[in-house]
N, C-alpha and C positions, 0 to 999 in steps of 0.2 A: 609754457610749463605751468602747469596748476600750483595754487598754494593749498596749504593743510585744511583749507578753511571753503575749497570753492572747487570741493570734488563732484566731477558729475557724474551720473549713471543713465541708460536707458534700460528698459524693461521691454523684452521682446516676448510677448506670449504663443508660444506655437500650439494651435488646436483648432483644427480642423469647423467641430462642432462652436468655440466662440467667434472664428471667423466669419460663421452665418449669421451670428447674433450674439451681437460682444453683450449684451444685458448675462448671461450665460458664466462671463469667464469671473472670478473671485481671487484669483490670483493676484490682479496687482493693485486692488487695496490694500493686500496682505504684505507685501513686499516693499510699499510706501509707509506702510505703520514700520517695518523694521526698522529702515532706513532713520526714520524718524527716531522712534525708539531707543535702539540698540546703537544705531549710525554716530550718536556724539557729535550732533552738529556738523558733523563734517561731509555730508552729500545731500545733493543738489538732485532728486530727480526730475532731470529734464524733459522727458518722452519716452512716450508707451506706443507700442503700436501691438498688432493681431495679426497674423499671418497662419494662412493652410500648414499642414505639416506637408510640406512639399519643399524636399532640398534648394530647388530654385529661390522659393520665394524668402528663406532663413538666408540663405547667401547675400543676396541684392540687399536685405532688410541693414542685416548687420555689417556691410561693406560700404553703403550710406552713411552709418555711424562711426566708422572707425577708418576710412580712408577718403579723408578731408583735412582742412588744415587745421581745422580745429574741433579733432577726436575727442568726443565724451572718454572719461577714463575708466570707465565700469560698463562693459554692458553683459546683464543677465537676462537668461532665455529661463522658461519653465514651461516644460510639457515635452513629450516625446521622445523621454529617457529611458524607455521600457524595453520589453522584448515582441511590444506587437509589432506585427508586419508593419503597419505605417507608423511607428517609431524609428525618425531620421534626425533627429538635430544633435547626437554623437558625431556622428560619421558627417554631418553638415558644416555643425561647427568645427571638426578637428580638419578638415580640409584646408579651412583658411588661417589658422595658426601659424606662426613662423618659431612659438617657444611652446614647449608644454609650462605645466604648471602640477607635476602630480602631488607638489605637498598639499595643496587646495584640497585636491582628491581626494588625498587621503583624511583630509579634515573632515572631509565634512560624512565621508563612509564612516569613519572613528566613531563620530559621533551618530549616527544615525544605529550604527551596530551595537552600542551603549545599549541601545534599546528594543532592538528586532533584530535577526535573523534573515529579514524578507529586504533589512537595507540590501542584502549583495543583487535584489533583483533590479536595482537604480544602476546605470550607466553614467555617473558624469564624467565630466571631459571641463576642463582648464587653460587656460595658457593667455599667450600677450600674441595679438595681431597689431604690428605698429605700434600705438603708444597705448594701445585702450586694452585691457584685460578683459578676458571671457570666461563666465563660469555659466555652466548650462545647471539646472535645478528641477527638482520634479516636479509633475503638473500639480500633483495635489496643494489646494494652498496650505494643507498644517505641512505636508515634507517639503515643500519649496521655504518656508517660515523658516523653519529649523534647519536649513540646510546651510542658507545663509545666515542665520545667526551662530553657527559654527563657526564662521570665517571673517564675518561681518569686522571686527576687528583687528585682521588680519590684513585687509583690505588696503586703507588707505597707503601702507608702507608699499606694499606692492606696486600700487598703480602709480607711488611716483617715481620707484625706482623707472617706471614703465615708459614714464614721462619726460623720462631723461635728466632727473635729478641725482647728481654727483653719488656716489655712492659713501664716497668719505664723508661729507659733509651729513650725509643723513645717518650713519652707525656713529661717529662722534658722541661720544660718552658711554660706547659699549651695549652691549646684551638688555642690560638690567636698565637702561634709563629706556630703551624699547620698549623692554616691555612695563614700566614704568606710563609712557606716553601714551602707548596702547590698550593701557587699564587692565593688563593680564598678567603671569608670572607664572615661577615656578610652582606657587602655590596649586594653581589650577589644576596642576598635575598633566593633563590632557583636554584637546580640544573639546571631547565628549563634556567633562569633566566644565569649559569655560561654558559650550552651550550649555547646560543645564544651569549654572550660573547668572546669565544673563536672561534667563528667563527671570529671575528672581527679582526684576527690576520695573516690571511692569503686570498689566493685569491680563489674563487671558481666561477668555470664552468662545472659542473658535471652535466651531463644531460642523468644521470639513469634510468632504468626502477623505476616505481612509489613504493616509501615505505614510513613508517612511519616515518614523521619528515618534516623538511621546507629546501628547496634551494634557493638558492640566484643568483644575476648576480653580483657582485658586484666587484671591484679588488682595494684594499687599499695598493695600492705597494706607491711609491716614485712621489710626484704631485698629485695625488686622491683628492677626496673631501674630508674634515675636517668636522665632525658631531660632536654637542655637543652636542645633546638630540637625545633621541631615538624617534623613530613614533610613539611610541605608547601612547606617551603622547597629540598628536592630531588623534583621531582615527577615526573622521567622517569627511565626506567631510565639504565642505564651508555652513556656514548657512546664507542664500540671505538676510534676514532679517537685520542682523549688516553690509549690505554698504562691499562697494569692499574697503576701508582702512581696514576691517576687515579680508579679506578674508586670506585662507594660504598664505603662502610664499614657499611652495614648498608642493607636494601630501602627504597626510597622511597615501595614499596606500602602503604596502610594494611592492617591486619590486619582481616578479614572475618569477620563470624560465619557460620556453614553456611546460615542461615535469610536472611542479608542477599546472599549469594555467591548462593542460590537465586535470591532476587527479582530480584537482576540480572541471571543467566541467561535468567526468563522474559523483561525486560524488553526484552533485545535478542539472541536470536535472532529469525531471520527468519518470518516466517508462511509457513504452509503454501501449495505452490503447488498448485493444481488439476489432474489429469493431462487428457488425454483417454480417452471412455470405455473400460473397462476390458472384455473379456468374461468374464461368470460362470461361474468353470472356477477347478481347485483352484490356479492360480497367484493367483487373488484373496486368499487367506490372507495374511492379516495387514495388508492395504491397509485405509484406513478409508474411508469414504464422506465424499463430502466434500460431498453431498444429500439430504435425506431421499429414500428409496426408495415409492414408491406400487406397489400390487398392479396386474398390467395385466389379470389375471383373476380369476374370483371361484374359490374352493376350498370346497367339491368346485365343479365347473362342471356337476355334473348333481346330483337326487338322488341319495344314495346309501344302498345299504344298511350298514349298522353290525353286521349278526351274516351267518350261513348260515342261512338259513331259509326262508321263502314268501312270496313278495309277495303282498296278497291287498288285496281292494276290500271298508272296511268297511261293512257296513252299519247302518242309522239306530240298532238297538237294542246296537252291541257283541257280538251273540253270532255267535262264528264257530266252536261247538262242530257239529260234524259232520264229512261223508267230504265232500272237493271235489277235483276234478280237476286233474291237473295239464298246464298247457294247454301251456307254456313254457319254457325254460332261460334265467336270466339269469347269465352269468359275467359277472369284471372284464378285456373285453375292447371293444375298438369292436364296433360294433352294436347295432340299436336291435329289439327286443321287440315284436313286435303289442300291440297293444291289450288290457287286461286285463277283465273285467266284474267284475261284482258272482255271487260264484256259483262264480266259477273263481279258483285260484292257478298261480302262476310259481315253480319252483324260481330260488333268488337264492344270489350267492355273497358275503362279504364286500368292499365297495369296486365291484360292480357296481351299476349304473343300475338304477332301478325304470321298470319298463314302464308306458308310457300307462298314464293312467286308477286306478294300485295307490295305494292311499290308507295303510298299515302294512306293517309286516313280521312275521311270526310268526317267533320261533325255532325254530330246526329240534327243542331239547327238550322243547316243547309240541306234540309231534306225534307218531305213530304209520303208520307203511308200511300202508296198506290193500289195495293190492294192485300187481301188478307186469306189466310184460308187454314180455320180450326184454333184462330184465335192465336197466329203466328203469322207474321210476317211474309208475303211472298215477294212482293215487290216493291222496290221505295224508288220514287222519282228525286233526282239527284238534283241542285240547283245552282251548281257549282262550275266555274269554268275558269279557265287560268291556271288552272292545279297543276303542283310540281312534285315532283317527290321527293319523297321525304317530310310532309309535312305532316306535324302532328304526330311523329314516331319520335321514342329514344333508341337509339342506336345502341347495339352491344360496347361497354364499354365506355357511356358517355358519360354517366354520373363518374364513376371509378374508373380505371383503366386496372389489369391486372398486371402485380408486380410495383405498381406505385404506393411511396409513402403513403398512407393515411394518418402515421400517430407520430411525433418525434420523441423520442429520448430524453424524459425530463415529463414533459407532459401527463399532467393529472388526471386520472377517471374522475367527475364529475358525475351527481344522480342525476343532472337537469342537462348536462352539454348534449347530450346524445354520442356522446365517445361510445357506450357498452352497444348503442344502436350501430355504431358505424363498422365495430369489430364485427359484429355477429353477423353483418349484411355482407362481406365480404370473403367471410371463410372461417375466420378467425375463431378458432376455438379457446385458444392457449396464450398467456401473454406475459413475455418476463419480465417481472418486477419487482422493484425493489423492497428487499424486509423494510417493514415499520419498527419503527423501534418499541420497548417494551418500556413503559413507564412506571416507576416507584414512588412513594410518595410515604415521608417521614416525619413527624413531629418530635422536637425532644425538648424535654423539661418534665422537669418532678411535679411543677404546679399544671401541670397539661391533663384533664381528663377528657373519659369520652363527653360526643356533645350531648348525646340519648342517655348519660346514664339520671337515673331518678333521683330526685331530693335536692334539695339546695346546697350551694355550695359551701365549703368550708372558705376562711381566711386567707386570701393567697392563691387557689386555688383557679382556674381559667377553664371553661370548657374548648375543646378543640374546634376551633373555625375554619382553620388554617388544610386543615388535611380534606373532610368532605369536598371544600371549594374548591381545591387543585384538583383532586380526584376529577370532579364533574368538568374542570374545564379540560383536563387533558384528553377525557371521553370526549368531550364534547369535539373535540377538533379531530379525533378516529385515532387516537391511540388506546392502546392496551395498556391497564395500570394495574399493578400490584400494591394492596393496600397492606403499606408496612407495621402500619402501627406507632405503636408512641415508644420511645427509648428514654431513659431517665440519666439526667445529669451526673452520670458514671465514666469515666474514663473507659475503662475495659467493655459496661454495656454498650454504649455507642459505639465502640470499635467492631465490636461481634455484631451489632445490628447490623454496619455497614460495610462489612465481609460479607455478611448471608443474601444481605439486599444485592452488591454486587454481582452477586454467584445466578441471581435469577431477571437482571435487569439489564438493561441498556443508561439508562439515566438514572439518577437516583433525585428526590426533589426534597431536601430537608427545611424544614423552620423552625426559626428562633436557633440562639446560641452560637450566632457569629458576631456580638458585639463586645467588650472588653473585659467585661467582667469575669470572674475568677471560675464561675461555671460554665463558661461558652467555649465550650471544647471541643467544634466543630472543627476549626480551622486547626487546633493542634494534632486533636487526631487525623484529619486528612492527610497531614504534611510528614508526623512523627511517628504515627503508627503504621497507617498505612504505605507510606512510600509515594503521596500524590505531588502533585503541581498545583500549588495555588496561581494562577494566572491575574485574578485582582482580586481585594479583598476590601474594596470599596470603589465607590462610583460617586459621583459630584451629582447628583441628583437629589430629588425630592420628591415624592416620600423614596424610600430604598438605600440609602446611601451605603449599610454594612452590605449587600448583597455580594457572595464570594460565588467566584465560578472555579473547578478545580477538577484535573482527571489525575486517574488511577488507576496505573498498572497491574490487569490481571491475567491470567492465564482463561483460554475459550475451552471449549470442548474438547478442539483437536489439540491442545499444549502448546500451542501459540498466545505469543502477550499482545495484548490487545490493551486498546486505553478504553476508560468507561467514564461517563463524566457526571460530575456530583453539581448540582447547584445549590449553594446554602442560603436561603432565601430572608429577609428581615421573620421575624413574630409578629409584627403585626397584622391587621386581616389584610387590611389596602394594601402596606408594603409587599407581601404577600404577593396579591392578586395580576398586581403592577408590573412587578419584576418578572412572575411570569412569561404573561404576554411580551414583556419587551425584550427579556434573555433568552428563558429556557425555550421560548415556542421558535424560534429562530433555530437556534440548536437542535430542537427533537423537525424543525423543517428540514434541515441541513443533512439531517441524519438520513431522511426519508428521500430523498434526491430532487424535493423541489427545490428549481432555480431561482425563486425570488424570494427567499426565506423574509419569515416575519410578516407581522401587520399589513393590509393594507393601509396606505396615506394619502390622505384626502385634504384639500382645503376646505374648510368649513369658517364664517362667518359667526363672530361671537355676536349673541343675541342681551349682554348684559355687560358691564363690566367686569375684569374679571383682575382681583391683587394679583402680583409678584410676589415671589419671595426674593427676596434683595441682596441672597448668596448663591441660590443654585439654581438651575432651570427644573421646572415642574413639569409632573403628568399628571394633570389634572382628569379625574374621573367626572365626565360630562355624559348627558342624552344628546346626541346626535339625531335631525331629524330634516325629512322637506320640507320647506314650505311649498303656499299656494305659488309664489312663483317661479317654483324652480332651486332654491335656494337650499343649501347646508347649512342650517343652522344649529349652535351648540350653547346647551344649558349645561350651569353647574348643576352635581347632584346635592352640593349645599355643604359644608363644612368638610376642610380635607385632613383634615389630621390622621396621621397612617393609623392612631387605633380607630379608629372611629369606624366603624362596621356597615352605619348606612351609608357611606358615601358611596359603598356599591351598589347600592338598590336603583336599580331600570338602568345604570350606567352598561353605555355598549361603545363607548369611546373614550381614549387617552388624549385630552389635550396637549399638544407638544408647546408649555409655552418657553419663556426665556426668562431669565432673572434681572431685574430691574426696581427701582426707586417708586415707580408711579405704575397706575393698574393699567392695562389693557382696555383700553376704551369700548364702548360696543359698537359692532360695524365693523371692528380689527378684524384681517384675516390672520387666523394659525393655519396650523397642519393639524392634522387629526389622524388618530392609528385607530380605525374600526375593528371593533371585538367580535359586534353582534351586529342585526339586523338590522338596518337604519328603514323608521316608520316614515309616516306623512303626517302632518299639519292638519293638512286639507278636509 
């Protein structure tokens, strides 16, 4: 029987994909840090192993662990809780249970639904096999992190009851010295409630692929900020109405990691609407198909010849060495060719028809002019022998076959793929596609004028940077924008600007006036006037941090409510430019029905060293470029401070770096989200 002090656990990972290559899997660093962490000394992780998502191999794995003499008392699985087809370690694990365990369950859903909606799409499953207790946890390592640190404290009491310790002797001193032992109470309120607490006791910068639960930027080591209330006891923005003495004292928004701000963007933009059909002509570039595309002909739609040479009829033995007449001309033109025999050839031209009855082609370098007559060919000696048929011809239907895919659903018209070539070659006149979305774009503040207007500035006074430069990149990526103009630090203006912008937009792109101050009544009117959803109202980044994402209930054409969605972007130019590319163009992707929204990302090689900032992770505005060997290498554009205007100049990549103490050496590899064109060196 275990004592309080020498709990042990294994960590079973099911996935398929780290099975081939455990370098891959990130879950159970994640789950040794809890352990650690949150654990209170009291577990021992003894062994990790990797297994297929294959019922067999989660059976044998965890039946190794928990039926011997001497069963680990914890063992946790992550991955394979979902609804995809090869999602088994529910139905794996609860085979071999002898107890449920649904309080577990419901711990750790509690807590995951604190925070999502999309928790109900996790399956866990609980209970005691023998003496060892099983909690299966999601793949992602932030929902598997959070899933167990919902329970995590929960735990030890469990697994000794499990272990066959007296049950008198361990509730001995009642409810409260329990929860007392196990550092929780009534205070908690709920498990949601303890996880969200025990996060408060360490530092987190986990920036996972997306799961069920909530991430933070935060680091409460030694000098940190000192918080006596939680945020969620001011949960809406500022209300203009009770005067700037009233306003906050700091955002009510919680702080977002990049990777949790993503998942909510995906989560609530709108799906793609379906246009009607589109015709196949160079205005199709960049629309996506919103159907798989079928051939309406086959390619070639005749035989055809593949060189310049002779059409000729072979016969039974292959030998076509000799003088044969030349009966015919086939060019690549309409018209059809008499009849060819056995005995005679057809001059052929490359991509013309092979005439009745020609069974090969001879290339015209296997042959010799025999004779001539009027300055046209009469006779050509042939020099060829072994000939089979069919050589040198495309067959109807060889390129394409009619009836087969050509395009999938999802897939982009490109100017350079040949996609608009392969429609038009096939039949395809017409192609349904999805609407693009219609882009808006808004500046607000009293000190905002235009950038063209003449004469120098007054005191205070800013020209617009902000609005031109989203304008041109929204264009630039093949959207359609509506240039809204500038709104003034009004309550009621801003409201009526962003009614009218609504009524003609898809997205709306505003700047400036989502940070705390008593005129940034972005976020108030979103929430109070209009009736929206603020979804985050800051992000653990740098530069960008105020950047708010929010939609808003309106009515379409036909008197259907539809949501439309607002991005309230920093003032600054970089914050600006930044957050674009990293939110809204994911979003206006998402809208348009490409499946791999946002940035491409690339590893790139820093060519310099490059600071930290030592609270948030940065997107450093860099030139991306080849070298002579092959190499991605990235320059800073040279001072990053979000006002700072030239840090955009030649910049055609977001360095993704991390926050940390010391710089980024050169030779480091990051990741890179490419904007623009990456040059050469060379």
């Amino acid at each position: 029987m275990s004592s309080p002090n020498s709990l042990t656990a294994a960590i079973l990972i099911v996935s398929t994909t780290a099975a081939k290559d455990p370098s891959t899997d990130a879950a159970d660093a994640t789950l040794r840090d809890v352990f650690e962490k949150d654990g209170g000394g009291q577990w021992a992780v003894t062994e990790s192993k990797i297994v297929s998502d294959v019922v067999t191999q989660i059976n044998k794995q965890i039946q190794t662990w928990a039926d011997n003499d001497t069963p680990v008392n914890l063992i946790i699985t992550t991955g394979g809780t979902g609804f995809a087809v090869a999602d088994h370690t529910p139905e794996a694990v609860s085979a071999l249970l002898h107890k449920q365990a649904p309080g577990l369950v419901h711990g750790m859903l509690a807590a995951s639904l604190a925070v999502t909606p999309f928790a109900m799409m996790s399956r866990p499953v609980a209970g005691v096999r023998n003496k060892t207790v099983i909690i299966t946890l999601p793949g992602s390592p932030k929902g598997a992190r959070e899933n167990l640190q919902a329970v995590i404290k929960m735990l030890p009491h469990a697994c000794l009851q499990a272990a066959g310790l007296d049950s008198r002797t361990l509730h001995k001193g009642g409810v409260k010295k329990l929860e007392q032992d196990a550092g929780v109470g009534a205070a908690a309120g709920n498990v949601a409630s303890l996880s969200s607490h025990t996060h408060s006791h360490h530092s987190h910068g986990h920036h996972h692929g997306h799961g069920y639960g909530h991430g933070h930027g935060h680091n409460h080591g030694g000098g940190g900020l000192v918080r006596h209330t939680q945020p969620s006891e001011n949960p809406k923005s500022n209300d203009p109405s009770l005067g700037p003495s009233r306003r906050h004292r700091e955002s009510p928004f919680p702080m977002k990691s990049v990777d949790d701000a993503l998942t909510l963007i995906q989560q609530h933009t709108p799906a793609p609407e379906i246009a009607s059909g589109a015709k196949v002509d160079s205005a199709l570039v960049g629309a996506v198909l919103a159907q798989d595309v079928r051939a309406e002909e086959n390619v070639p739609a005749f035989r055809a010849s593949i060189v310049d040479g002779y059409a000729v009829v072979v016969p039974a033995d292959g030998n076509m060495k000799g003088v044969f007449p030349v009966v015919s001309v086939s060019h690549a033109s309409p018209g059809e060719a008499p009849p060819l025999k056995e005995g005679e050839i057809t001059r052929i031209t490359t991509g013309a028809p092979l005439p009745p009855g020609a069974t090969s082609v001879i290339m015209v370098e296997d042959t010799v002019l025999a004779s001539e007559d009027g300055g046209e060919e009469k006779e050509v000696e042939i020099l060829a022998d072994g000939v089979k048929e069919g050589e040198n011809i495309r067959e109807v239907g060889s390129d394409v076959k009619q009836g087969t895919v050509i395009l999938k659903k999802g897939d982009q018209v490109s100017a350079v793929g040949g996609e608009i070539g392969l429609l038009a070659a096939v039949g395809v006149a017409e192609a349904k596609i999805y609407r693009r979305p219609v882009v808006g774009v808004l500046s607000t503040g009293d000190e905002i004028v235009q950038h063209d207007r003449p004469g120098e500035l007054r005191l205070g006074e800013v020209r617009d940077t902000n609005r031109p430069t989203l304008i041109s990149a929204a264009r630039d990526w093949g959207y359609e924008v509506v240039d809204l103009g500038v709104a003034s630090d009004k309550a009621g203006t801003l409201e009526e600007a962003l009614r009218q912008a609504l009524r003609r937009v898809d997205l709306v792109i505003t700047t400036g006036g989502v940070s705390m101050g008593e005129l940034d009544l972005l976020k108030p009117t979103i929430e109070r006037s209009l009736g929206g959803t603020i979804h985050f109202g800051r992000v653990a980044m740098k530069p960008g941090k105020p950047t708010t994402f929010a939609t808003v209930p309106v009515k379409n054409n036909a008197g259907e409510r539809v949501d439309k969605v607002i991005f309230s972007l920093p003032g600054n130019p970089a914050s600006a430019l930044v957050t674009f590319h990293l939110f809204v163009l994911p979003s206006l992707h998402q809208m348009s029905g490409i499946t791999s929204p946002g940035l491409t990302r690339v590893p790139v090689i820093l060519s310099h060293d490059f600071p930290l900032d030592k609270a948030r992770p940065e997107y450093h505005r860099a030139i991306v470029s080849v070298t002579k060997d092959g190499v991605l290498s990235a320059t800073s554009t040279g001072g990053q401070r979000s006002s700072k205007v030239g840090s955009l100049k030649g910049a055609n990549a977001l360095l993704s770096l991390p926050s940390g103490p010391e710089p980024l050496r050169r030779g480091s590899k990051v990741e890179a989200l490419v904007m623009g064109s990456i040059r050469s060196d060379v």
